[in-house]
C-alpha positions in Angstrom: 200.3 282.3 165.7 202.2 279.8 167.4 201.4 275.9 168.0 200.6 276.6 171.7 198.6 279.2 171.2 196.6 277.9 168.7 195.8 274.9 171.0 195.4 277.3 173.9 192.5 279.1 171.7 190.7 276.2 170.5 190.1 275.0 174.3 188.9 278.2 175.4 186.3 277.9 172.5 185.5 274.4 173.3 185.1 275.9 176.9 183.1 278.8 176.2 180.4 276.9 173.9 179.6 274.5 176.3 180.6 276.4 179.5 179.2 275.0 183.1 177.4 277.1 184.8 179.5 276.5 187.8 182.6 276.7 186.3 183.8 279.3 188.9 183.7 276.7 191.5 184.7 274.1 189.7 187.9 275.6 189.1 188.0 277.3 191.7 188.2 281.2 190.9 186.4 284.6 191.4 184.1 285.5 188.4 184.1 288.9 186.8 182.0 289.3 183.5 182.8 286.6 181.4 186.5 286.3 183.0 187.5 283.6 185.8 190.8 284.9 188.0 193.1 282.8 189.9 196.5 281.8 191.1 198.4 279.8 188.6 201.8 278.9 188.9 202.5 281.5 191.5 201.3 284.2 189.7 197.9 285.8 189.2 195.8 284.3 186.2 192.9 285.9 184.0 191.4 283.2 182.0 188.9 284.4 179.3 187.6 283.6 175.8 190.1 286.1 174.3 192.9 284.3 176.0 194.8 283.7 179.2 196.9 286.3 181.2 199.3 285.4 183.9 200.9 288.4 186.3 199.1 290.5 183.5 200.7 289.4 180.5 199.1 287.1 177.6 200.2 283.6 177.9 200.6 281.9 174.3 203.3 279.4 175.6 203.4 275.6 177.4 201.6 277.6 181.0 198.4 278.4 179.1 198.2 274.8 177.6 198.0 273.5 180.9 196.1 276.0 182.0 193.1 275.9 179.2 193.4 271.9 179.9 192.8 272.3 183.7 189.6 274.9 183.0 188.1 272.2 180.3 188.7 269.1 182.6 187.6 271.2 185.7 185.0 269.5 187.9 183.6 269.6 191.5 185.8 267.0 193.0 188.0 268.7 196.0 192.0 268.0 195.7 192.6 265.2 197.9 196.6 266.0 198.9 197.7 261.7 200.4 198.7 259.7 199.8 201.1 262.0 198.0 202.1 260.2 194.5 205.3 259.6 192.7 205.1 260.9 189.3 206.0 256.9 187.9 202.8 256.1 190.4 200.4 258.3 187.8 198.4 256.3 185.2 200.2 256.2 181.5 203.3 257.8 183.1 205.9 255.9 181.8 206.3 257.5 178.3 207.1 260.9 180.8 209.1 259.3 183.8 212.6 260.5 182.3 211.7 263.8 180.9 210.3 264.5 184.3 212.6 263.7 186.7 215.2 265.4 184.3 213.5 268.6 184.1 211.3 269.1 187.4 213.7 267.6 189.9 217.3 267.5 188.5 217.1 271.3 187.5 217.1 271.9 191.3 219.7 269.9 192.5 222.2 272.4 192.1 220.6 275.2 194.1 218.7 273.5 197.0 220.9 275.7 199.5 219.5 278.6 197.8 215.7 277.0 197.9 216.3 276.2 201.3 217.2 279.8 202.1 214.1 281.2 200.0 211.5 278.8 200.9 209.2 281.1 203.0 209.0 283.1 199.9 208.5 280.6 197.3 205.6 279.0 199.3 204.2 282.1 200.0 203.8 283.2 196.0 202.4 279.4 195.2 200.0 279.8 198.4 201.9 276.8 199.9 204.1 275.9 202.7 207.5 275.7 203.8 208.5 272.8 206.7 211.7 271.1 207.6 209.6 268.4 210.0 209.1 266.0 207.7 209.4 262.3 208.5 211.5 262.4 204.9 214.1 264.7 203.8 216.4 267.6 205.1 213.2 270.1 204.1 210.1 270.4 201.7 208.4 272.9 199.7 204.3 272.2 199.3 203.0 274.3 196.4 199.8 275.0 194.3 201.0 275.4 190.6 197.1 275.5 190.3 194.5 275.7 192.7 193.5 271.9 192.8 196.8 270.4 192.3 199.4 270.5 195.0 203.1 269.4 194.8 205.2 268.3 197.3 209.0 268.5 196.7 211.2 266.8 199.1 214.8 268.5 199.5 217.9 266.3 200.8 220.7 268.3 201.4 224.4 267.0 199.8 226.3 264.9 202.6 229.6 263.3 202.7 228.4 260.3 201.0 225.4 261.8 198.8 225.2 264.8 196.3 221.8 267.1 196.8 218.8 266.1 195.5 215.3 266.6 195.1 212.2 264.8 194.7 209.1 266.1 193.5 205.1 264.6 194.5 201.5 264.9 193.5 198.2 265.4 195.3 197.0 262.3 195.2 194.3 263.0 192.9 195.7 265.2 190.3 195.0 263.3 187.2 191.6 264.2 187.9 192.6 267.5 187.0 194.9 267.3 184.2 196.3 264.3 181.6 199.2 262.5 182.6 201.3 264.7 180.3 199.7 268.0 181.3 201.1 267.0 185.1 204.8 266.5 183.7 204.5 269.7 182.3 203.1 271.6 185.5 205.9 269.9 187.1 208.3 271.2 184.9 206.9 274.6 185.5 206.4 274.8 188.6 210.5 274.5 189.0 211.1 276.8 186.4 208.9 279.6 188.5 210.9 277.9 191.8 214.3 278.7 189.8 213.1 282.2 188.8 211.9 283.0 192.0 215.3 282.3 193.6 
């Protein structure tokens, strides 16, 4: 058993011995026996005390981490989506600023023409939005990697005097729903699915 998963199992049992009874809406997901079932990054999800499934397949890697750690921090506050916040913005964040910025927004600088052309589609799988009327950038994507935490990447096309680039935004109250490290993983994530997608 791997490190992940190992940590992914002892949540769920931590979750499951003390479950709240209104976990369903807390999360927010449909409950089926002792199963909860939602969207997680942009795929269908099936948490349950024998484990987690995403788009049908068991997750024992980084995705089910963050996705036993937003079921055991899960509570009845709504996501509040602005003022949207800079990753550097979030409590204890500096440890993660680099790591983040490397891997969640510098990953896509490269293929913004092809996000650009695919953003209808990658919106539609996170449940999100595509929109190029932004008072900020050439175009944005607004995603749900989970169902109370929304990100808001900002796209600037390359210009005669600027390469592509992309920067990427919380909800403003997603470290309600996950630790600070926990978001620069989602983040990370979330642009890995964005890059598989395209």
């Amino acid at each position: 058993m791997s490190n992940y998963a190992a940590i992914i199992n002892q949540n769920l049992d931590q979750l499951y011995r003390s479950m709240p009874v209104d976990l369903a809406d807390r999360l927010p997901a449909e409950h089926v026996a002792d199963n909860f079932a939602f969207q997680a990054f942009g795929e269908s999800c099936q948490l349950g005390l024998k484990g987690i499934k995403l788009a049908g397949a068991k997750e024992t890697g980084p995705k089910g981490v963050i996705i036993s750690l937003y079921a055991l921090q899960a509570t009845l506050a709504s996501c509040q989506l602005t003022p949207f916040k800079a990753f550097r913005e979030i409590p204890d964040s500096m440890p993660y600023v680099a790591v983040f910025a490397s891997r969640t927004e510098q990953v896509l600088f490269d293929q913004i023409d092809k996000i650009e052309h695919h953003a209808d589609r990658i919106a539609g799988q996170f449940g999100g939005s595509a929109g190029s009327d932004n008072s900020a950038g050439d175009f944005s994507l607004f995603v749900y990697p989970l169902p109370k935490i929304a990100l808001n990447y900002i796209f600037y096309r390359a210009d005669d005097e600027f390469p592509a680039s992309a920067t990427c935004l919380f909800s403003s109250n997603a470290a309600t729903f996950l630790p600070t490290d926990a978001l620069a993983d989602t983040g990370e994530y979330t642009s890995k699915k964005i890059l598989e997608i395209i």
